[in-house]
C-alpha positions in Angstrom: 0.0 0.0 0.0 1.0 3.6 -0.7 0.1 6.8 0.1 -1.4 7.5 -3.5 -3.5 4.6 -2.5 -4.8 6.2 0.9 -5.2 9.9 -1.5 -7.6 8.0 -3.9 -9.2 6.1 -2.1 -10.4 8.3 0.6 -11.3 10.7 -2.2 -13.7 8.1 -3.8 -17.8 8.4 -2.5 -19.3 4.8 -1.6 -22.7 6.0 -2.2 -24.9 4.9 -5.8 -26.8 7.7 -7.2 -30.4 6.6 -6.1 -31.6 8.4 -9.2 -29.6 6.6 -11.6 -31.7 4.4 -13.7 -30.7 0.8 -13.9 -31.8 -0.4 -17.3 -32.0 -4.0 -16.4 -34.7 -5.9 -14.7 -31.7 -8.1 -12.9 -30.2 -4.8 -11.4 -29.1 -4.4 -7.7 -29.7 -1.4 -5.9 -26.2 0.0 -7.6 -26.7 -1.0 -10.8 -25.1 -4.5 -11.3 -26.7 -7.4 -13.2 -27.1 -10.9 -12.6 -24.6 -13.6 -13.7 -25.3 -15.1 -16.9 -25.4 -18.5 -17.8 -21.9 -18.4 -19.6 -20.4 -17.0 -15.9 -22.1 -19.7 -14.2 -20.8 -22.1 -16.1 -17.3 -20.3 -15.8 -17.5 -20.8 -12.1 -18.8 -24.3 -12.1 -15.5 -25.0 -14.4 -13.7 -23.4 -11.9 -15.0 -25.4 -9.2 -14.2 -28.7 -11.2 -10.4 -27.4 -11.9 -9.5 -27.1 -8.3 -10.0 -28.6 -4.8 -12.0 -25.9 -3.2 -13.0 -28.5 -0.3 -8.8 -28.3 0.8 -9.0 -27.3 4.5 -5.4 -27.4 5.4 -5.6 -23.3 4.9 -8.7 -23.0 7.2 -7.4 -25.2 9.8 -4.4 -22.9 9.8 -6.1 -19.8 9.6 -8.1 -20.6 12.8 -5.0 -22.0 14.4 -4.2 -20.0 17.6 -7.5 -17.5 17.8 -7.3 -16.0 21.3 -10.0 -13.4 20.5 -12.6 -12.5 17.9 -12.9 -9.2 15.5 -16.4 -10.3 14.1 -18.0 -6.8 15.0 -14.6 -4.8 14.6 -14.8 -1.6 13.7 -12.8 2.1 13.4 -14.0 5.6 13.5 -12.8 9.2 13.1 -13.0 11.6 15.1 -15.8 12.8 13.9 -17.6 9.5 14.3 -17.3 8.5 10.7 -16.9 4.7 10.1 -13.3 3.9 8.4 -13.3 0.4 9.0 -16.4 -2.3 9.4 -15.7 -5.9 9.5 -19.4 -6.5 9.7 -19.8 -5.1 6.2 -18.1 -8.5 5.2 -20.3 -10.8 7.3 -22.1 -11.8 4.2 -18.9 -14.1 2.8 -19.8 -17.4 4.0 -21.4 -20.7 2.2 -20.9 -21.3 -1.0 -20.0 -19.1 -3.9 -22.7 -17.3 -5.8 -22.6 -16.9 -9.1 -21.5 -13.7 -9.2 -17.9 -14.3 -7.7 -15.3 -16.6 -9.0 -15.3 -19.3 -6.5 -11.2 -19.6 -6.3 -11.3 -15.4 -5.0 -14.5 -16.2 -2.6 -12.1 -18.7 -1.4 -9.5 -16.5 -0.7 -11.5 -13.7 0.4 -13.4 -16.0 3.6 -10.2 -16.9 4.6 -9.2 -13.5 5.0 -12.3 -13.1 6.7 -10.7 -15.0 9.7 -10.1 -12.1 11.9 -8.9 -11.1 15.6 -6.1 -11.9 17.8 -4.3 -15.0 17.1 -1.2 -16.9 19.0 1.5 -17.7 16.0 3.2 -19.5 18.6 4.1 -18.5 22.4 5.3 -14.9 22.5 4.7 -13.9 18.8 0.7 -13.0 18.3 -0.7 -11.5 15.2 -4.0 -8.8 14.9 -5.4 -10.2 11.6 -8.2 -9.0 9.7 -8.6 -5.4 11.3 -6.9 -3.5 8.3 -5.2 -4.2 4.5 -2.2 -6.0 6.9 -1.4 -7.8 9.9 0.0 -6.1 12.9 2.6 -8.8 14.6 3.1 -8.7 18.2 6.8 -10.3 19.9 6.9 -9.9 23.6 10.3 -9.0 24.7 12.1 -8.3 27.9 10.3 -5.1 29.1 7.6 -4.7 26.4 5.7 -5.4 23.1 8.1 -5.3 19.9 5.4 -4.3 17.4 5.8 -5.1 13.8 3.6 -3.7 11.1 1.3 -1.0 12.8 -1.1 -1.2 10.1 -2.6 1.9 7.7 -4.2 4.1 10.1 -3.7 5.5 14.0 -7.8 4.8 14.5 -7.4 1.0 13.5 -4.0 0.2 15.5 -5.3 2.2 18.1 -8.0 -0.3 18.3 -6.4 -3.3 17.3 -4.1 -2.6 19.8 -6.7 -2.3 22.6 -8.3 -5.3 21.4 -4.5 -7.3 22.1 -4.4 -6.0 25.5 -8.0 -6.9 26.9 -6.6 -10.7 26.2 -2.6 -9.8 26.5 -0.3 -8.9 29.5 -0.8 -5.2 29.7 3.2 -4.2 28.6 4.3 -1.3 27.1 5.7 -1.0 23.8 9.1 -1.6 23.6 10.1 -1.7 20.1 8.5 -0.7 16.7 9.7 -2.5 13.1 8.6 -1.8 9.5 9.0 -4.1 7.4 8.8 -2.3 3.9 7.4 1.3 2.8 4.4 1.0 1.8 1.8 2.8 3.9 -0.5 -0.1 5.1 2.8 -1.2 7.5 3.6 1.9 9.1 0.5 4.3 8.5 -0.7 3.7 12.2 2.1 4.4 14.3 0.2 7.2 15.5 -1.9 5.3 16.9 0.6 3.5 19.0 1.5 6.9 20.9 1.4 8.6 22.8 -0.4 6.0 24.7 2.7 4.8 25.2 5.3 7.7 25.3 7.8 7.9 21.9 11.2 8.1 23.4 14.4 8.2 22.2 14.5 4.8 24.3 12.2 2.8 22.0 13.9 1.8 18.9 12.4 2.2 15.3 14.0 -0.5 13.0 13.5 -0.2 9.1 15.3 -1.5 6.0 17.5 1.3 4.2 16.1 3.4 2.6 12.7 3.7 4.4 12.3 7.2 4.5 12.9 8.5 1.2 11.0 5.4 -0.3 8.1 6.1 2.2 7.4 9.8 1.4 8.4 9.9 -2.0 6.7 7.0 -3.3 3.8 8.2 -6.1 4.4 12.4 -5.0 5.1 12.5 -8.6 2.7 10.6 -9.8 0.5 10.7 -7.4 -2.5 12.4 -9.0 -2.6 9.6 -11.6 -1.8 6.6 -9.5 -4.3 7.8 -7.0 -7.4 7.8 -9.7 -5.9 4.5 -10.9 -6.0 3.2 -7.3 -9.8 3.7 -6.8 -10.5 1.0 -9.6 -8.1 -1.4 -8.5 -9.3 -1.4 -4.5 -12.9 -0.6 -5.4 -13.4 2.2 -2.5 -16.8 3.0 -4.7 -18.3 -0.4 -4.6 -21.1 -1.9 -2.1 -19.6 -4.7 0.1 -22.3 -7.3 -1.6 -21.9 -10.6 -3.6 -21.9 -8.0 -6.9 -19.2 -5.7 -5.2 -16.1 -5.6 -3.5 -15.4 -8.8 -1.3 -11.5 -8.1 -0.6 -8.2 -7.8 -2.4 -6.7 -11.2 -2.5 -3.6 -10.0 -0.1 -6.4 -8.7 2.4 -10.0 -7.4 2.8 -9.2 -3.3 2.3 -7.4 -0.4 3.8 -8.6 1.7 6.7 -8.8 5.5 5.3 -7.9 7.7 8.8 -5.2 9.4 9.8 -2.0 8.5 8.8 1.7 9.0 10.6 5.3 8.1 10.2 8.2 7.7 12.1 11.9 8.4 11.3 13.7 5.3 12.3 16.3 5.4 14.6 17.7 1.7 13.3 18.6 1.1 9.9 19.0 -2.5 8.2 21.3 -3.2 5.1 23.6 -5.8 3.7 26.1 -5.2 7.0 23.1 -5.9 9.2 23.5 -9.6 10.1 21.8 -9.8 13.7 20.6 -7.3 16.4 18.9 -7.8 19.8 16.1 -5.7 20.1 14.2 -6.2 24.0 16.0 -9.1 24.6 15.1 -10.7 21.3 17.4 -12.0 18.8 16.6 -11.0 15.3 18.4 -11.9 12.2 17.6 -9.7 9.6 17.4 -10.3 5.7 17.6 -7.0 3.4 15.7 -7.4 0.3 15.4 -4.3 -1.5 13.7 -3.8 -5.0 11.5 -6.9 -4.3 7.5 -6.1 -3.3 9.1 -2.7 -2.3 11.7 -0.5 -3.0 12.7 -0.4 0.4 12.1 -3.9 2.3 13.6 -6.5 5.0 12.7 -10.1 6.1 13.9 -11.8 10.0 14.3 -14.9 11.6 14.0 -15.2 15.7 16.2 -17.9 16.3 14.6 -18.4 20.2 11.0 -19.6 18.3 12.3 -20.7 15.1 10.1 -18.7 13.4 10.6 -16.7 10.3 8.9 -13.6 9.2 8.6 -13.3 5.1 7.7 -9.7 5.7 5.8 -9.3 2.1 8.6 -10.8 0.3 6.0 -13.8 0.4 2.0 -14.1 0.7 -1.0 -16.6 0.7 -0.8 -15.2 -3.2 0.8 -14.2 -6.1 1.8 -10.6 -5.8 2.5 -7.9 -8.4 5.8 -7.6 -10.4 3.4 -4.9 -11.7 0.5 -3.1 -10.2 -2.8 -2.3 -11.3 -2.8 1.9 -10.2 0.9 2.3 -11.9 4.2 2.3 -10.7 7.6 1.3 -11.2 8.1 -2.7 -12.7 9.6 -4.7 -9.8 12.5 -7.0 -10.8 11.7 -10.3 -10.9 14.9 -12.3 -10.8 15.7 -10.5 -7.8 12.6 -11.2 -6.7 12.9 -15.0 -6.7 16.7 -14.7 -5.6 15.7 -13.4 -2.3 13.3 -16.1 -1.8 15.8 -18.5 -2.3 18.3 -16.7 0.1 15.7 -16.9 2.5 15.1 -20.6 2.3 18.3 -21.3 2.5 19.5 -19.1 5.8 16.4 -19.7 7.8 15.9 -23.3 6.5 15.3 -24.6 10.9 12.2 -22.1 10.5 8.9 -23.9 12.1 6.8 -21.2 11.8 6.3 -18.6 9.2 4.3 -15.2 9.4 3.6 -12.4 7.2 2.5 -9.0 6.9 -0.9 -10.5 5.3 -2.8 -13.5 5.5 -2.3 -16.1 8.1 0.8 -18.4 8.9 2.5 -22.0 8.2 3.4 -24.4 10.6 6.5 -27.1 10.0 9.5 -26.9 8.4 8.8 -29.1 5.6 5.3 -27.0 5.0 7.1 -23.5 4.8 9.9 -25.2 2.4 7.4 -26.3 -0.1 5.5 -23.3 -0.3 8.3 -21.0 0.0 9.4 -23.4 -3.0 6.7 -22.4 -4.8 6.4 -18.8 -4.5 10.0 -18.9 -5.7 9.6 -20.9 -8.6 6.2 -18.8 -9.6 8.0 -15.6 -10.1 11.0 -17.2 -11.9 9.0 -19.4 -14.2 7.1 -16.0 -15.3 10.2 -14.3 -15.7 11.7 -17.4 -17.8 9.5 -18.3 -20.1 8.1 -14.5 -20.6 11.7 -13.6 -22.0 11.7 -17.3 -23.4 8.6 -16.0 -25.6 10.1 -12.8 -26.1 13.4 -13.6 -28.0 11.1 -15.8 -30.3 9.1 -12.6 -31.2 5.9 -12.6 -29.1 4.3 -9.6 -28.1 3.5 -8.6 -24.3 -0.1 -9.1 -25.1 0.6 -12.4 -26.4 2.6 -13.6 -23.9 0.3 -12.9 -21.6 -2.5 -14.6 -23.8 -0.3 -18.2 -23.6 1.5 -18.0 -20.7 -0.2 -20.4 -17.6 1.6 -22.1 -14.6 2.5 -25.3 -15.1 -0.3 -28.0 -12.6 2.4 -28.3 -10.3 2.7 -24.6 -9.3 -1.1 -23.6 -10.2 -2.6 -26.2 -7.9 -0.9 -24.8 -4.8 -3.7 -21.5 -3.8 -0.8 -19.8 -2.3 -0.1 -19.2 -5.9 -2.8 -18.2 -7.7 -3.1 -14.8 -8.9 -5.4 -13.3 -6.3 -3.6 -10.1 -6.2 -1.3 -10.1 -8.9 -1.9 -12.4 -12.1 0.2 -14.5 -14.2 -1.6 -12.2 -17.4 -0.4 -8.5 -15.7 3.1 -9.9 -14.7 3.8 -11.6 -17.3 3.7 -8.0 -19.5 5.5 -6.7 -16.8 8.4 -8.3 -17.4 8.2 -7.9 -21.3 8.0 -3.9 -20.2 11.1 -4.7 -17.8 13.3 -5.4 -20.4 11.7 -3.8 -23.8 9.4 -1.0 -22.5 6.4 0.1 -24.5 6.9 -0.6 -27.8 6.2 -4.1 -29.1 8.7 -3.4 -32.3 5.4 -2.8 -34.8 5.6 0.2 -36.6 2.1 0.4 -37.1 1.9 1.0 -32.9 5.4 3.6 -33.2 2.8 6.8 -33.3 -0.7 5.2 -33.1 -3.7 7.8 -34.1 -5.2 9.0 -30.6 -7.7 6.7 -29.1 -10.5 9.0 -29.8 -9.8 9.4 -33.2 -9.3 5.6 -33.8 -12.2 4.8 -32.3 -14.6 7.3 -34.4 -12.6 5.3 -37.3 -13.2 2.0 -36.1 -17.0 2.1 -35.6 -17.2 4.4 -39.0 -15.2 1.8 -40.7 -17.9 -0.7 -39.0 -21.0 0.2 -40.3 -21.7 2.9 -37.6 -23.2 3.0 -34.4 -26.2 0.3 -34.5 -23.3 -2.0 -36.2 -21.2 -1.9 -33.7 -23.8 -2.3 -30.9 -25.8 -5.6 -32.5 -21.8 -7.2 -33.1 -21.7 -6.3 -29.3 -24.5 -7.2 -28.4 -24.1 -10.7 -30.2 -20.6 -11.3 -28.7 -22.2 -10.3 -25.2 -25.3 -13.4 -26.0 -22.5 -15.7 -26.9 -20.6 -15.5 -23.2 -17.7 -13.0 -25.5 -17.3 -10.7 -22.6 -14.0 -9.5 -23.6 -14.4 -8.4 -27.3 -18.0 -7.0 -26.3 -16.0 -5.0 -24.0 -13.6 -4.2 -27.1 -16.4 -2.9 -29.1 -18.3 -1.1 -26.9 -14.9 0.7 -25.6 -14.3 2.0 -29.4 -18.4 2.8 -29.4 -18.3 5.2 -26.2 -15.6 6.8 -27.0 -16.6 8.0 -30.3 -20.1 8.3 -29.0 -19.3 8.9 -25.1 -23.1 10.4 -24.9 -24.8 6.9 -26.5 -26.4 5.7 -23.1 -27.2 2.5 -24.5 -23.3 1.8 -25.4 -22.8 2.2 -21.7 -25.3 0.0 -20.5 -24.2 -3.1 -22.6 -20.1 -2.2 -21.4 -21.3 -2.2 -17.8 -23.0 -5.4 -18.0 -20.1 -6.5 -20.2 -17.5 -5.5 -17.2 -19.9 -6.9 -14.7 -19.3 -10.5 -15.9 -15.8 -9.6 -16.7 -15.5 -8.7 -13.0 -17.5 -12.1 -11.9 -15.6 -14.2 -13.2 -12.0 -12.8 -12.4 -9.9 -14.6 -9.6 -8.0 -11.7 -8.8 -9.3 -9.2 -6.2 -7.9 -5.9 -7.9 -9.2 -7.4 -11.7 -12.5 -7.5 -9.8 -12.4 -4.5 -8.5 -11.2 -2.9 -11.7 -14.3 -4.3 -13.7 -17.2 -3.7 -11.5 -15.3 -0.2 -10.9 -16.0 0.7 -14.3 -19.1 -0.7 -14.8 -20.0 1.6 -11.4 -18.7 4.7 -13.1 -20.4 3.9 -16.3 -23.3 4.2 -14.7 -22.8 6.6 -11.8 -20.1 8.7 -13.2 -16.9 9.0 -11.1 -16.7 10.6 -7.5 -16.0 14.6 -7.3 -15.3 14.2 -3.8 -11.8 15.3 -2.7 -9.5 14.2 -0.3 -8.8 15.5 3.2 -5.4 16.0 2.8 -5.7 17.0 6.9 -5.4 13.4 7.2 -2.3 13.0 5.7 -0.3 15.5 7.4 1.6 13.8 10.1 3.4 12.0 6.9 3.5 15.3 4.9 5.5 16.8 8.4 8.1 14.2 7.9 8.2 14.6 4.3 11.7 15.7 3.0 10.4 19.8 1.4 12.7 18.7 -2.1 10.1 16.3 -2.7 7.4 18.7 -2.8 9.4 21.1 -5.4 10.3 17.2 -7.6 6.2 17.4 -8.5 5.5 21.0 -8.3 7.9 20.7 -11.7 5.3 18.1 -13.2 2.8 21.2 -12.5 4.4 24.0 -14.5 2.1 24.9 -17.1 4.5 25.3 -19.7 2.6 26.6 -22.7 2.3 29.5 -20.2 6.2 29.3 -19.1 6.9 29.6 -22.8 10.1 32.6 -22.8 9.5 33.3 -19.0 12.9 33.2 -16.8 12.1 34.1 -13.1 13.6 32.6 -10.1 12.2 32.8 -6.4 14.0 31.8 -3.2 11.8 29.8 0.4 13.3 29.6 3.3 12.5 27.7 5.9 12.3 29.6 9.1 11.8 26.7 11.5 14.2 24.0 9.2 16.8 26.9 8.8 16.8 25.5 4.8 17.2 27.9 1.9 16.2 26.6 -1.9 16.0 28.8 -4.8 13.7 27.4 -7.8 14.0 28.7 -11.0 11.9 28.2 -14.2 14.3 27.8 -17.8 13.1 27.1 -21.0 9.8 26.1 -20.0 11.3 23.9 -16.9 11.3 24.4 -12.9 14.6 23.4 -11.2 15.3 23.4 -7.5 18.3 23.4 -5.4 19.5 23.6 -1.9 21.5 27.1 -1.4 23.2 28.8 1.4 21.9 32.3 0.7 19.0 33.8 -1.6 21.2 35.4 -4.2 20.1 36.0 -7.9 16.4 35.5 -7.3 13.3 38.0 -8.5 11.7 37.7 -4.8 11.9 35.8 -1.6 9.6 33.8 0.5 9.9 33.1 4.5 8.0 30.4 5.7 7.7 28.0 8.5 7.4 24.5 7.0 4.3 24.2 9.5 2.7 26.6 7.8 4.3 25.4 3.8 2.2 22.0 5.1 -0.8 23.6 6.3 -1.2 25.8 3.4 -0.5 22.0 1.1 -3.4 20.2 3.3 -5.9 23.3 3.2 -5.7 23.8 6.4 -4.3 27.9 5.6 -5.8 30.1 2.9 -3.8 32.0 0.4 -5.1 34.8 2.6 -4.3 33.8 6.1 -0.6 32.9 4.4 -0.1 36.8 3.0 -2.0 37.9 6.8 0.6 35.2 8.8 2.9 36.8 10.7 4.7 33.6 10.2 5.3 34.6 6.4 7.7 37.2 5.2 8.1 38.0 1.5 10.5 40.6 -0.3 11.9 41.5 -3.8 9.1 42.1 -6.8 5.9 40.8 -5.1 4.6 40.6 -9.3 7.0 38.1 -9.8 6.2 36.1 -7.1 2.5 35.9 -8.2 3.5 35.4 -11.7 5.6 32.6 -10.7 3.0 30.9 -8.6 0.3 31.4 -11.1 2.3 29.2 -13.5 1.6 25.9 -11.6 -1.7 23.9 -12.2 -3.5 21.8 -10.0 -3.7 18.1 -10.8 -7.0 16.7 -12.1 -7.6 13.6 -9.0 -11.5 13.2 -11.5 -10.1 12.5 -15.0 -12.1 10.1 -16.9 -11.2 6.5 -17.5 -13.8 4.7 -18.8 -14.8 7.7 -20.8 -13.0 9.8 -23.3 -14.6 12.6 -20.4 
């Protein structure tokens, strides 16, 4: 999880437009249709294809429950609801037809929540967030790994360990990666229990800057992308969102970090933390840019941080961001086999654990060998000429690796990774001309349905395609017929039902999400509401200022920038740090300086106040009134220079051309 994650996703509205007409007699109140008889039979063949009646994983995912979180639930504040497990309740029984019975699986075993034992001194708080929060009791105190997404839901989770816990304070605090769902909560952690300089916080290298850079520059993009593929819009029903395959969802409160005061790299071999030896692996450029494994040699046990899960992960991921490297990937896994081969017990930041040593060989085994054979044989099909589109057409796991659930692709998919490692090693272009400087999808599209006959044409091929269980190219068709015609309503009706099936029959979480996303927005339109940033600004506080300036520069408008050479100096009154930023041939630049010389005007600022005006929480008014803001130079320049920055469209159209 990231923070452009937590920015979308708290931005999205829940709510279905009660005025929005259906169109369908097999509608729900939000809009979704039935399954059809081609799903059904989609999901009885995936009920034949695999032994859904297994209950090694259930036994293990009740293993150890000290304590229930059946009725668990977070609020802000302001009493609004950020987390419900009851909204989940109705993910029991059999599959209906409307989910692909391998995901509804997956998703009631991640309905398995509360406080469990892992074994004697290490318990885990499963199911009340995205992640897992891992307690290890040490010496004087609670070594807590992983305090989930948000302060209001490790506040809670945390209360809900101690009614059935010894009542310790906490001693220690790790994170195991950067991505927000494993350190957003700390906040919520203290100051019920003090922050010292005592208590150590342990992170891999690298933490910080991967933490509050991650998706800044970006961000607006990923963060629309996000909403389709965690489904923040969609009821919590048998035709919505039922979980994400690594988890059920995030918690959207308040979110915090923590500098840590403990880093872990190559040179890190062990380190007693509160009396507990930890051996740490570093594993960076894997599921994050910035990630560690450990092994606690007293219990045997082995945490595989998210380096493994109950699932195929992403070497590519649904909102956008960088590929992830495969081979190193599958190396680590392989390291970690091999040095923590006595292990007994694994754990992770998501899902539930493994017990015996031969168990957590195999299936670290098999995660391994997932992520190299779609690495080997997507490069194998790329030297003989095949396309990313059509490797990821013929590419399946061989039996042996697809009939062990832990890696199926209920998060990532063999289809998505499998063009993520063509675009790891060749990029964009597939070597066609004919795709070097495609015509704009627009434009094509208008083509494509004038080149078919026209409107009507298109919709009865579509239409046909949709009769015969052809969900795909009815989606392909209909895609070219909104866009050229994005106000033909009855174009959009047929694509939603068309992604509504899509979405039914898909194993993955996110591809689920993604589908019935779109068919929501098709029919509802796409959220206006915007994000409290308020609730990100513990983060923002600890968020190196450079950043901000690296995706201002994505923001210059430079039509308007065109012959315009002005340079402006901040300083940062409470941070005692200078930066000049200067715009050049239609380009902003930044850079550290010592004094403010060669600048048209200078701004002095507390960075309390730079993040207060970023979150909303200052006007532009109460800025130019704050006594806490001192400008000088050629005030015109200083507006001019401002006034060439846009703000970021979080509502641009995706399943629309707008």
């Amino acid at each position: 999880m990231l923070a452009s994650v937590i920015i979308a996703l708290s931005a999205c509205d829940t709510s279905p437009s009660n005025n929005t007409p259906t169109h369908h007699p097999s509608a729900d109140n939000a809009g979704f249709t039935a399954a059809t008889e081609a799903t059904r039979q989609h999901q009885q063949a995936v009920r034949a294809a695999l032994d859904l009646q297994q209950q090694d994983d259930w036994q293990q995912a009740r293993r150890g429950q000290l304590a229930s979180a059946d009725d668990f639930s977070a609020h802000l504040p302001s009493g609004e609801r950020i987390w419900d497990r009851a909204a989940y309740q109705f993910i029991s029984g059999e599959a209906p037809d409307s989910v692909n019975p391998s995901l509804w699986r997956q998703a009631g075993l991640n309905n398995l929540s509360g406080l469990f034992e892992v074994v004697p001194g290490i318990y885990q708080l499963r199911g009340m967030d995205l992640a897992n929060m891992t307690l290890i009791e040490g010496k004087q105190g609670w070594i807590v790994v992983d305090p989930l997404t948000s302060a209001e839901t490790a506040q809670a989770a945390f209360e809900l360990a101690m009614q059935h816990l010894p009542q310790r304070p906490i001693s220690a605090v790790l994170f195991t990666h950067s991505h927000i769902d494993h350190f957003g909560g700390i906040n919520g952690l203290f100051p019920q229990f003090a922050l010292s300089n005592d208590i150590p916080i342990v992170a891999p290298h690298g933490f910080m800057h991967e933490a509050t850079i991650e998706n800044i520059v970006a961000g607006s993009a990923m963060s629309r992308r996000a909403s389709f593929m965690y489904g923040k819009q969609l009821p919590r029903t048998t035709r919505g969102h039922i979980g994400s395959g690594l988890g059920k969802s995030p918690a959207f409160g308040h979110f915090g970090i923590i500098e840590p005061s403990h880093s872990i790299d190559d040179s890190t071999e062990a380190m007693i933390i509160d009396g507990v030896t930890f051996e740490f692996q570093y594993t960076p450029d894997s599921e994050a840019p910035a990630e560690m494994t450990f092994y606690l040699p007293e219990y045997n046990a082995f945490c595989g941080a998210e380096l493994v899960s109950r699932t195929q992960h992403n070497l590519y991921t649904l909102r956008g961001a960088k590929v992830r490297d495969a081979l190193k990937w599958n190396g680590y896994i392989e390291q970690a086999r091999q040095r923590f081969s006595q292990a007994h017990v694994y754990f992770g930041s998501h899902h539930w654990p493994i017990w015996g040593k031969d168990a957590i060989q195999q299936f670290l085994i098999g995660q391994r060998d997932t992520y190299k054979f779609i690495h080997d044989q997507s490069v194998r099909l790329m030297n003989n000429g095949a396309t990313a589109d059509e490797i990821a057409q013929q590419l399946q796991l061989p039996q042996s690796l697809a009939q062990q659930f832990s890696n199926r692709g209920y998060y990532g998919t063999v289809k998505h990774n499998a063009k993520a490692v063509y675009q790891f090693y060749m990029g964009w272009y597939n070597g066609n001309p004919a795709h070097l400087d495609p015509i704009p999808r627009v434009e094509a599209a208008s083509r494509y349905v004038a080149l078919a006959g026209g409107d009507e044409a298109v919709l009865q091929n579509a239409q046909q395609a949709f009769e015969q269980g052809d969900y795909r190219w009815a989606a392909e068709l209909l895609n070219h017929l909104v866009f050229a015609q994005p106000g033909h309503q009855e174009a959009k009706q047929w694509l939603a039902r068309s992604y509504d099936q899509l979405g039914y029959q898909a194993e993955s979480g996110p591809w689920r999400d993604a589908y019935l996303t779109g068919a929501y927005e098709l029919r509802h339109g796409a959220s206006q509401k915007n994000l409290d940033l308020r609730q990100m600004k513990s983060v923002f506080l600890h968020t190196p200022v450079s950043h901000f300036f690296t995706s201002m520069a994505t923001r210059l408008k430079a039509e308007e920038a065109d012959d315009t050479n002005l340079a402006v100096a901040i300083h940062f009154s409470d941070l005692q740090q200078s930066y000049r930023l200067w715009i050049e041939n239609s380009v902003l630049h930044h850079q550290p300086i010592d004094e403010a010389n060669d600048v048209d005007a200078r701004l002095t600022l507390s960075h309390a106040l730079f993040i207060d005006l970023l979150i909303g929480n200052a006007g532009i008014k109460d800025v130019l009134l704050s006594d806490d803001i001192h400008s000088d130079g050629n005030h015109w320049d200083l507006i001019k220079f401002f006034s060439l920055f846009e703000k970021p469209n979080q509502h641009f159209a995706i399943v629309t051309p707008e």
